[in-house]
N, CA, C and O atoms as a GROMACS GRO file, in nm:
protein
  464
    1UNK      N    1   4.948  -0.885  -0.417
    1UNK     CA    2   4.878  -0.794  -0.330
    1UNK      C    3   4.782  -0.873  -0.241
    1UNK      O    4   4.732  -0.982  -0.269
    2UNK      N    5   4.765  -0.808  -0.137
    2UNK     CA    6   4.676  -0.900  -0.036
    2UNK      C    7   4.574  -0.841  -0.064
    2UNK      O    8   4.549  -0.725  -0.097
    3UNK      N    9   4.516  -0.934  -0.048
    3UNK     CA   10   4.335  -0.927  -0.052
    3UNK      C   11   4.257  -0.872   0.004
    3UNK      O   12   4.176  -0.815  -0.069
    4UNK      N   13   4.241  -0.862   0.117
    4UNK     CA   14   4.236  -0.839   0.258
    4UNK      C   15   4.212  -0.698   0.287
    4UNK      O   16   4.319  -0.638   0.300
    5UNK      N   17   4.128  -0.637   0.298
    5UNK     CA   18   4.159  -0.463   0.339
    5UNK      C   19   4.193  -0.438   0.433
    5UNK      O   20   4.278  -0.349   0.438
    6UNK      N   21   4.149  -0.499   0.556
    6UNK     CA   22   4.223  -0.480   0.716
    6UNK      C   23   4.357  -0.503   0.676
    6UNK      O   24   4.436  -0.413   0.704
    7UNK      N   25   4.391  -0.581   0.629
    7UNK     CA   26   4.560  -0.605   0.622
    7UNK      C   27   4.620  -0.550   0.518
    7UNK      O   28   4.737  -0.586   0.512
    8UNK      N   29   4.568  -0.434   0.385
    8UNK     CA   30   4.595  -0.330   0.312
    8UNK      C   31   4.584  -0.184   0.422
    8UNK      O   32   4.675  -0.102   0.442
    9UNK      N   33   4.449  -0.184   0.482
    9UNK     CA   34   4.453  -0.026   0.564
    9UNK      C   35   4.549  -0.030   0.690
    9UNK      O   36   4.571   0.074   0.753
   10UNK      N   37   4.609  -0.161   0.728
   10UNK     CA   38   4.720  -0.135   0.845
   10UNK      C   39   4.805  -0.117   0.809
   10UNK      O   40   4.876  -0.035   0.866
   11UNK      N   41   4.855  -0.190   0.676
   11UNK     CA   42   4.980  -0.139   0.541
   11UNK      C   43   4.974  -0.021   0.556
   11UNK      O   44   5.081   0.020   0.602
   12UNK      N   45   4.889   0.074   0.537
   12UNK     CA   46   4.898   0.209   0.442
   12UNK      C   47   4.939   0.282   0.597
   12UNK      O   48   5.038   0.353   0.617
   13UNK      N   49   4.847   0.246   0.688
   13UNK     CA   50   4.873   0.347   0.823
   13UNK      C   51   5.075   0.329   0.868
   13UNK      O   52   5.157   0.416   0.896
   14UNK      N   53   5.088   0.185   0.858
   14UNK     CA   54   5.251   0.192   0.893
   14UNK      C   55   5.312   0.245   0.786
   14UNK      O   56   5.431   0.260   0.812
   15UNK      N   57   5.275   0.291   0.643
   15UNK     CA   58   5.368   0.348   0.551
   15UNK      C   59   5.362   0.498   0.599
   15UNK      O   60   5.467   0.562   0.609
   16UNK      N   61   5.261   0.545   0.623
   16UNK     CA   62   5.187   0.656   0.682
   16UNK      C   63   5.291   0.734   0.811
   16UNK      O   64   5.317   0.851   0.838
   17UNK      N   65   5.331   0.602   0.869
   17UNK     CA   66   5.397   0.601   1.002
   17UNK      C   67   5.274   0.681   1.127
   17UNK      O   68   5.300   0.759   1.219
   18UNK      N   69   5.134   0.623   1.081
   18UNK     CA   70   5.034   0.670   1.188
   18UNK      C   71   4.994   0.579   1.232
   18UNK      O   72   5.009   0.472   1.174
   19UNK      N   73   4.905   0.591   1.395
   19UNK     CA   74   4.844   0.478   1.449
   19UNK      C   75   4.672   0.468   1.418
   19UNK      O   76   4.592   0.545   1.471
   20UNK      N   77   4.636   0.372   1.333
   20UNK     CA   78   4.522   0.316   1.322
   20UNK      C   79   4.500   0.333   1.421
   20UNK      O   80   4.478   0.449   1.456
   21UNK      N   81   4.493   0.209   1.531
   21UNK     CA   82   4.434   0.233   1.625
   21UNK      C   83   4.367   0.375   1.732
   21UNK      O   84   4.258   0.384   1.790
   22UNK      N   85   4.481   0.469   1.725
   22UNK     CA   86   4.436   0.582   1.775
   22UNK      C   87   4.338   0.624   1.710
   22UNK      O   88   4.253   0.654   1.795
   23UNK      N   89   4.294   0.648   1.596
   23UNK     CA   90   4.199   0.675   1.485
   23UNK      C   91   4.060   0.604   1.507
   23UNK      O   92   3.954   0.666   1.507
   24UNK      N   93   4.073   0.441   1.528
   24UNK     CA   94   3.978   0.376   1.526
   24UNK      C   95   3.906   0.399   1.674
   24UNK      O   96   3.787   0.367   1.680
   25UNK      N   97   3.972   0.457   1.802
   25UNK     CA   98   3.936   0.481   1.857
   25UNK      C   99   3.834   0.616   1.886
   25UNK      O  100   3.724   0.641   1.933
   26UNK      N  101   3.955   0.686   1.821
   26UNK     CA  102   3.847   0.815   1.798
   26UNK      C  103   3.724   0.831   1.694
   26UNK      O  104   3.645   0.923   1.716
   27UNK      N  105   3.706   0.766   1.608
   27UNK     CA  106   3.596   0.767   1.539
   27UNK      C  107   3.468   0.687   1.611
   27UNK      O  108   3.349   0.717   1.604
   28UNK      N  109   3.537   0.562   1.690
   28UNK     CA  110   3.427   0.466   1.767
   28UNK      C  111   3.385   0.589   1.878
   28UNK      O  112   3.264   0.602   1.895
   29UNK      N  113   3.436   0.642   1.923
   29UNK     CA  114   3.361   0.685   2.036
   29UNK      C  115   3.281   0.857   1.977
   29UNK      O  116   3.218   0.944   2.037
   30UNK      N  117   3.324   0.843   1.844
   30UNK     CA  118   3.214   0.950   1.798
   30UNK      C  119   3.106   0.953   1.768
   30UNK      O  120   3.110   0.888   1.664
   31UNK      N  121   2.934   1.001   1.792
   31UNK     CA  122   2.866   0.971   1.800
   31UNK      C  123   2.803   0.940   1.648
   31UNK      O  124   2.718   0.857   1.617
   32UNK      N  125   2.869   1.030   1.569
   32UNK     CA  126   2.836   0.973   1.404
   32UNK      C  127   2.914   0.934   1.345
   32UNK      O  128   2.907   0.953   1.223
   33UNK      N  129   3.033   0.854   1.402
   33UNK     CA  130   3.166   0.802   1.374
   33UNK      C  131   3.125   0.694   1.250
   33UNK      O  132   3.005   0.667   1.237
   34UNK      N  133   3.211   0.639   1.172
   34UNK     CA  134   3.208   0.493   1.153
   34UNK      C  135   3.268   0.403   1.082
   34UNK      O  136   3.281   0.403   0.960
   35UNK      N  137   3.306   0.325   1.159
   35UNK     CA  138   3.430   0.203   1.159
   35UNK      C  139   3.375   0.124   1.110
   35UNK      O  140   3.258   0.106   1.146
   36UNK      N  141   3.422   0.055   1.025
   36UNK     CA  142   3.389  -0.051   0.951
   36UNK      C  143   3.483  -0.136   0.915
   36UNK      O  144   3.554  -0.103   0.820
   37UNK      N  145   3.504  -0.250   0.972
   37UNK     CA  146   3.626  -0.371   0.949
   37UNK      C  147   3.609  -0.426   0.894
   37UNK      O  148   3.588  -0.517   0.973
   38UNK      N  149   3.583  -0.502   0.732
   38UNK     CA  150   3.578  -0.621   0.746
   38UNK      C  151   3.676  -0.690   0.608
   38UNK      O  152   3.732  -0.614   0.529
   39UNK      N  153   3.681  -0.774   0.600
   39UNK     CA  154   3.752  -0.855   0.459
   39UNK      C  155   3.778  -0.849   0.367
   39UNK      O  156   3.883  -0.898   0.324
   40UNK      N  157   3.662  -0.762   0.270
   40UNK     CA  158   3.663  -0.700   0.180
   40UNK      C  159   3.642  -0.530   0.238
   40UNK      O  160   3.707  -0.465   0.157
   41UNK      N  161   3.609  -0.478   0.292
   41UNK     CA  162   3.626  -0.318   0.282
   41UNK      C  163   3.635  -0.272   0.412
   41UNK      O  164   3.561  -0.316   0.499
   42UNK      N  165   3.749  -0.155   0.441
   42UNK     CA  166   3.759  -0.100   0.540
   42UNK      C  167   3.717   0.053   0.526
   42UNK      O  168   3.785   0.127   0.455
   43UNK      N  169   3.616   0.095   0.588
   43UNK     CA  170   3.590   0.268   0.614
   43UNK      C  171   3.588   0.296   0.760
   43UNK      O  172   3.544   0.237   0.859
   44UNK      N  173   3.694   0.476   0.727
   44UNK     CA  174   3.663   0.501   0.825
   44UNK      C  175   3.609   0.648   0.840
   44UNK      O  176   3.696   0.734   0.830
   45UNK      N  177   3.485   0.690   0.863
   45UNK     CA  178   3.436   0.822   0.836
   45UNK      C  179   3.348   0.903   0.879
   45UNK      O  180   3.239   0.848   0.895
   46UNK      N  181   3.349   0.986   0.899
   46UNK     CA  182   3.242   1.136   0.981
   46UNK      C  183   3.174   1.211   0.958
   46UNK      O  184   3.177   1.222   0.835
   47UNK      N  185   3.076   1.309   1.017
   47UNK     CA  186   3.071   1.414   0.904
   47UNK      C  187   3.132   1.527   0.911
   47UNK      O  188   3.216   1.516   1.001
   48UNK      N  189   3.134   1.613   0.872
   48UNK     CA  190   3.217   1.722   0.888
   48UNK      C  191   3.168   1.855   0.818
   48UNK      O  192   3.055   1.852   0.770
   49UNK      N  193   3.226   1.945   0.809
   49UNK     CA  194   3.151   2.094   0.743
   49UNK      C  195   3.274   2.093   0.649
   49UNK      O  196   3.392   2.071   0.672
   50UNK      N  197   3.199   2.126   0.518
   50UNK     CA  198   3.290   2.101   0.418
   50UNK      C  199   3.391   2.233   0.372
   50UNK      O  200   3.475   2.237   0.282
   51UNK      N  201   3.368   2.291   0.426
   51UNK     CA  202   3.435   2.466   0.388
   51UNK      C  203   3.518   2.435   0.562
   51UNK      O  204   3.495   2.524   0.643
   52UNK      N  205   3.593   2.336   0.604
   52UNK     CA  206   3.687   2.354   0.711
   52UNK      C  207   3.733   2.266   0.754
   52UNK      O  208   3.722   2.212   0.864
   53UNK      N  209   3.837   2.227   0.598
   53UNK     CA  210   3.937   2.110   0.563
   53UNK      C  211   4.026   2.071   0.647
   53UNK      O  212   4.085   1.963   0.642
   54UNK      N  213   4.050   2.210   0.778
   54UNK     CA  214   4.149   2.154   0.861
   54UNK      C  215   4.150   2.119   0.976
   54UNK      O  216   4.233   2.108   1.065
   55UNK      N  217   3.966   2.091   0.953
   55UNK     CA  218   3.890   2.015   1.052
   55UNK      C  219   3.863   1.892   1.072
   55UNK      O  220   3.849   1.831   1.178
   56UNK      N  221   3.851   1.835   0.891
   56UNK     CA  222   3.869   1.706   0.869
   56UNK      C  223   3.891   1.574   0.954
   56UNK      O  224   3.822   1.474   0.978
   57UNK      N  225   4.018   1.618   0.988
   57UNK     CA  226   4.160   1.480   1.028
   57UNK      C  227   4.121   1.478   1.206
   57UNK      O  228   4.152   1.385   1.280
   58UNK      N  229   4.053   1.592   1.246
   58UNK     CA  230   4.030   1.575   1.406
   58UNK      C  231   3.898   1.464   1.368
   58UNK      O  232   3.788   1.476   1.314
   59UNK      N  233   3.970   1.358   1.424
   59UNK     CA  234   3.842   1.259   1.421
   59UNK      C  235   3.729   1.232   1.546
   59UNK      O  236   3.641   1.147   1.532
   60UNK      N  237   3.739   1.298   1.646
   60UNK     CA  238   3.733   1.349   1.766
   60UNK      C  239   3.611   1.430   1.768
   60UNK      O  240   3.506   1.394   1.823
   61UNK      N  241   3.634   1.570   1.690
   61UNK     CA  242   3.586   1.632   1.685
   61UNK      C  243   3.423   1.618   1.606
   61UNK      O  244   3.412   1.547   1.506
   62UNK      N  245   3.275   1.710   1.674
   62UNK     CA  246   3.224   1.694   1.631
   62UNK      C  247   3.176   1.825   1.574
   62UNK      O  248   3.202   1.942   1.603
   63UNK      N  249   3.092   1.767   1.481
   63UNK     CA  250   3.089   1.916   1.372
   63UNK      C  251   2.962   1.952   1.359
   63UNK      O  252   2.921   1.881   1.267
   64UNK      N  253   2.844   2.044   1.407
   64UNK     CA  254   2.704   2.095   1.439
   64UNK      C  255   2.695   2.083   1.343
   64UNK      O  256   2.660   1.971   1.306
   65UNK      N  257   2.721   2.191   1.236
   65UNK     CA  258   2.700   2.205   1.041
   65UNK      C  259   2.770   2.151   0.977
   65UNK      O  260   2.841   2.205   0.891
   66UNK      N  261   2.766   1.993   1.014
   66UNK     CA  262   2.804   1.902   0.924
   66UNK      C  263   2.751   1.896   0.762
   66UNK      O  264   2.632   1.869   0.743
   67UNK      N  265   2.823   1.917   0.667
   67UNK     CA  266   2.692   1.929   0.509
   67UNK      C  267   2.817   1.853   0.424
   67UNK      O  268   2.860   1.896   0.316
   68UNK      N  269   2.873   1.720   0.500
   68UNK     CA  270   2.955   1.659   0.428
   68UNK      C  271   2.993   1.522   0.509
   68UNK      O  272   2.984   1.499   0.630
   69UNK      N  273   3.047   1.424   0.385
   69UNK     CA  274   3.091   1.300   0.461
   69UNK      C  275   3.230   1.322   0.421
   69UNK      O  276   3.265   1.373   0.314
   70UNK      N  277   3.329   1.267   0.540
   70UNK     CA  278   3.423   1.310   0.538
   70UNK      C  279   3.496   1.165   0.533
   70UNK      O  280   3.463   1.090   0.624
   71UNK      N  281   3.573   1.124   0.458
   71UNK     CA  282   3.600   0.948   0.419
   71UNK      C  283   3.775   0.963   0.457
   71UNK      O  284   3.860   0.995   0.374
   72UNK      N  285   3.801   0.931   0.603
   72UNK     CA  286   3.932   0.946   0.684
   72UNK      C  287   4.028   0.817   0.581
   72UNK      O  288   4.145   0.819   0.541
   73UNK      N  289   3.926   0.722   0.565
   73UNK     CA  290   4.009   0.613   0.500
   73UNK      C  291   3.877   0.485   0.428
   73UNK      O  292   3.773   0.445   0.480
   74UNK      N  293   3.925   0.459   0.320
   74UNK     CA  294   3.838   0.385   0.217
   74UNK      C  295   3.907   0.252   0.140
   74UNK      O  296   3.920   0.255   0.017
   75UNK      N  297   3.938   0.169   0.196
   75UNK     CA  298   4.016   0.012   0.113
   75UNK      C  299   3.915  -0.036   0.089
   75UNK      O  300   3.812  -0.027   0.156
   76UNK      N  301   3.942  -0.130  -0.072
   76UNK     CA  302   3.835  -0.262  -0.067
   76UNK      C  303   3.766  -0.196  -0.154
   76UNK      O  304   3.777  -0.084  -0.205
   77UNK      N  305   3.653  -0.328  -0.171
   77UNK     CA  306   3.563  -0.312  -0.243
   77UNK      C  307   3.480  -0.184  -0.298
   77UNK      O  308   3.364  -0.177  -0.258
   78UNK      N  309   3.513  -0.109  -0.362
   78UNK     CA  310   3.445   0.060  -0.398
   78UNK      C  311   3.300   0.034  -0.424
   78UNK      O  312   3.216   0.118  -0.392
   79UNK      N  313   3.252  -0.132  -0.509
   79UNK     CA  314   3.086  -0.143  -0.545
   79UNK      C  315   3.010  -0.137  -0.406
   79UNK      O  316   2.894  -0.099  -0.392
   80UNK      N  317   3.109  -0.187  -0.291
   80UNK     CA  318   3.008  -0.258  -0.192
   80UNK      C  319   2.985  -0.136  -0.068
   80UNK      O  320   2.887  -0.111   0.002
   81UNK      N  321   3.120  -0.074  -0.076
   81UNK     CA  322   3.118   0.065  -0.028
   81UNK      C  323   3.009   0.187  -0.111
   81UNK      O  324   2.967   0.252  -0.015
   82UNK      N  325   2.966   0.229  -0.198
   82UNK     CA  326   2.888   0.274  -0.256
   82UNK      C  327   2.754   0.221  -0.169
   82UNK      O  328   2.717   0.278  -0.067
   83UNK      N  329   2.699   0.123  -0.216
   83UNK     CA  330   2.562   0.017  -0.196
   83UNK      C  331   2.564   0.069  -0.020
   83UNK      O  332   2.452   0.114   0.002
   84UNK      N  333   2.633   0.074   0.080
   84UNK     CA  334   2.627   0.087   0.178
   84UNK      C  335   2.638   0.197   0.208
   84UNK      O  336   2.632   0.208   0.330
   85UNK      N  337   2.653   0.307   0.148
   85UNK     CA  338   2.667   0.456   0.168
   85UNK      C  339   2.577   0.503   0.149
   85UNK      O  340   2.555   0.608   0.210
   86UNK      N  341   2.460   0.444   0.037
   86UNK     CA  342   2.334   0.508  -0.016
   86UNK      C  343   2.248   0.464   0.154
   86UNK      O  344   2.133   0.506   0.173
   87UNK      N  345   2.271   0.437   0.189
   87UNK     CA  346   2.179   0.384   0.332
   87UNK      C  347   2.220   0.488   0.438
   87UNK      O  348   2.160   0.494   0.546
   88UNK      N  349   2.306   0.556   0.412
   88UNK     CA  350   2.361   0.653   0.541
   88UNK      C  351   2.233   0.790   0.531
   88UNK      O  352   2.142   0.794   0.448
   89UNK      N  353   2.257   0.890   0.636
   89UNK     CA  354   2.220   1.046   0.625
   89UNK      C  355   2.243   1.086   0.522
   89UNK      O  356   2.365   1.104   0.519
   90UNK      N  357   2.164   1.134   0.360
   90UNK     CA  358   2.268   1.181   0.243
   90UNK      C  359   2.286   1.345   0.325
   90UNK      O  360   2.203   1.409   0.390
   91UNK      N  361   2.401   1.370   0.296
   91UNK     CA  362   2.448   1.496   0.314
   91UNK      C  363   2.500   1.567   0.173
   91UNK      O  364   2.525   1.481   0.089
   92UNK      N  365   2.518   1.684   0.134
   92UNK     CA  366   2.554   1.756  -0.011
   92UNK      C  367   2.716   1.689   0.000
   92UNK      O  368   2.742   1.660  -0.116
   93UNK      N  369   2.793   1.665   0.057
   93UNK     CA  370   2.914   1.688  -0.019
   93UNK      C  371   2.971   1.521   0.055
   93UNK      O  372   2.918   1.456   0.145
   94UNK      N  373   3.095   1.491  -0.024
   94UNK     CA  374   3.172   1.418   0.024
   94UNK      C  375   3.311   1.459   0.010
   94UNK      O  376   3.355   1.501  -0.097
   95UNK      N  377   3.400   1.445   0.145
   95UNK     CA  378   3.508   1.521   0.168
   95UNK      C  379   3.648   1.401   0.159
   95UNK      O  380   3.610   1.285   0.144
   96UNK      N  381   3.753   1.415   0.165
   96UNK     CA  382   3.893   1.304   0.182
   96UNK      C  383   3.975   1.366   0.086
   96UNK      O  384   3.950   1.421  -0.022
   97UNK      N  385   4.107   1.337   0.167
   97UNK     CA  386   4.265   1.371   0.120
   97UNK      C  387   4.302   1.242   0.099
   97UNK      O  388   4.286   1.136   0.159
   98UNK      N  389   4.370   1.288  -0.027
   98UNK     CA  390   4.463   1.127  -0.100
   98UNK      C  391   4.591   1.112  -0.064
   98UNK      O  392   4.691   1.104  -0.136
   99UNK      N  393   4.578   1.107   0.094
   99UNK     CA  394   4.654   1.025   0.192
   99UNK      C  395   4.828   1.063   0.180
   99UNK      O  396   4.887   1.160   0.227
  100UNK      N  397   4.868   0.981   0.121
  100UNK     CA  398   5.053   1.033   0.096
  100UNK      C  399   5.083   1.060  -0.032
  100UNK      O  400   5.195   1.106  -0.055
  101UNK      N  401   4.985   1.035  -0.151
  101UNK     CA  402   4.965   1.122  -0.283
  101UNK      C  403   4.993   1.305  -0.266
  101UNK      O  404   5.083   1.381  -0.302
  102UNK      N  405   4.876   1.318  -0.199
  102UNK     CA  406   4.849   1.465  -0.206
  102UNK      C  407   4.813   1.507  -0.145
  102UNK      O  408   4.691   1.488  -0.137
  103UNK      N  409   4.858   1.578  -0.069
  103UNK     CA  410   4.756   1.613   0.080
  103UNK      C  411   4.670   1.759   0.083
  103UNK      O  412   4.669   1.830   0.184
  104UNK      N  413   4.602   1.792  -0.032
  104UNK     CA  414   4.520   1.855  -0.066
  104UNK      C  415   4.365   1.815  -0.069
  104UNK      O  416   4.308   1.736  -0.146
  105UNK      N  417   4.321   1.879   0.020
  105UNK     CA  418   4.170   1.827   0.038
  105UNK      C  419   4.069   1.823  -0.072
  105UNK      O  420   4.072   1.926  -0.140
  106UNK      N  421   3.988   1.741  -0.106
  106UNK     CA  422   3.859   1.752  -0.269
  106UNK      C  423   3.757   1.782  -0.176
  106UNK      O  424   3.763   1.800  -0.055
  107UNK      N  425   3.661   1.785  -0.255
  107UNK     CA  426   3.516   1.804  -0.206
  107UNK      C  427   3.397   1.791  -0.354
  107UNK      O  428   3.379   1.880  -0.438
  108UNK      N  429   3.347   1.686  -0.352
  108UNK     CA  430   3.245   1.643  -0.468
  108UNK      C  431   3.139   1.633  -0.397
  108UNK      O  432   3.137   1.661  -0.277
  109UNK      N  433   3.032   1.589  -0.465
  109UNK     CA  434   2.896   1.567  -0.479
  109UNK      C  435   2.888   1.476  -0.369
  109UNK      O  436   2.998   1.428  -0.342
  110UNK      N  437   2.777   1.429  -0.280
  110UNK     CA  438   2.765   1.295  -0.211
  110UNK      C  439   2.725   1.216  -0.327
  110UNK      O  440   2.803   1.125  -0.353
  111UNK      N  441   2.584   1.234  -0.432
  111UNK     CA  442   2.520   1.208  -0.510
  111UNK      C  443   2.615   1.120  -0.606
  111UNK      O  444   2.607   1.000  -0.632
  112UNK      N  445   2.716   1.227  -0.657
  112UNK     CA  446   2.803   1.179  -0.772
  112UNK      C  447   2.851   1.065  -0.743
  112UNK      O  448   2.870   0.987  -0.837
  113UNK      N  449   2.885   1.021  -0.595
  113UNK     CA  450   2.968   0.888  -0.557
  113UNK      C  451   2.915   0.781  -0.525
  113UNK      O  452   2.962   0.668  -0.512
  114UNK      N  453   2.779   0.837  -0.509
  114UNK     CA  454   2.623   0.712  -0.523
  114UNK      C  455   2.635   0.628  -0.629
  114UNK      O  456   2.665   0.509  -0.639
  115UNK      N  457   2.594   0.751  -0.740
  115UNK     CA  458   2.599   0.705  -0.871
  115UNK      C  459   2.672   0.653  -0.969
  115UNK      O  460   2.620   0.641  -1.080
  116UNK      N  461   2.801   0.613  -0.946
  116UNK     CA  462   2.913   0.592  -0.993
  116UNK      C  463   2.879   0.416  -1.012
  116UNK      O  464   2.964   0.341  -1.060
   0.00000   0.00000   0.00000
């Protein structure tokens, strides 16, 4: 397995058969967007209103009653991703679909994924 999360999250998007890039674009030019590239961990994520799951995936879109982080995509390091999340806006919930698993939306605690 490669090491690498940029070169795991471009894996998953071509298994996906979606374009990263279109994505990375739309989250960069969102004003609470955020892209994060690097070696060990790739995020890509928003906020979003957590009661309007099929609002989620518009990465575009911005959401007034945001009361959630919405995690479009998460490779890499989970300790170092945590440690860097406690530094964000805490919002009540954290939102993400398990991609080509299940495409049923969760919704947990922000707190719970702090603390982990």
């Amino acid at each position: 397995m490669n090491a690498d999360a940029r070169d795991r999250a471009w894996e998953y998007y071509r298994a996906a058969g979606r374009d990263m890039e279109t994505d990375l674009a739309a989250l960069a030019a969102h004003p609470q967007g955020i892209v994060l590239l690097m070696p060990r961990l790739v995020v890509l994520m928003k906020p979003v209103c957590s009661n309007a799951p099929e609002q989620w995936t518009e990465l575009a879109l911005i959401s007034p009653a945001a009361d959630a982080w919405y995690i479009h995509l998460l490779v890499g390091d989970l300790r170092l991703a945590r440690r860097m999340a406690a530094t964000l806006p805490p919002l009540r919930w954290l939102c993400f679909q398990r991609g080509l698993r299940a495409p049923a939306p969760h919704r947990h605690p922000w707190q719970a994924f702090l603390l982990h």
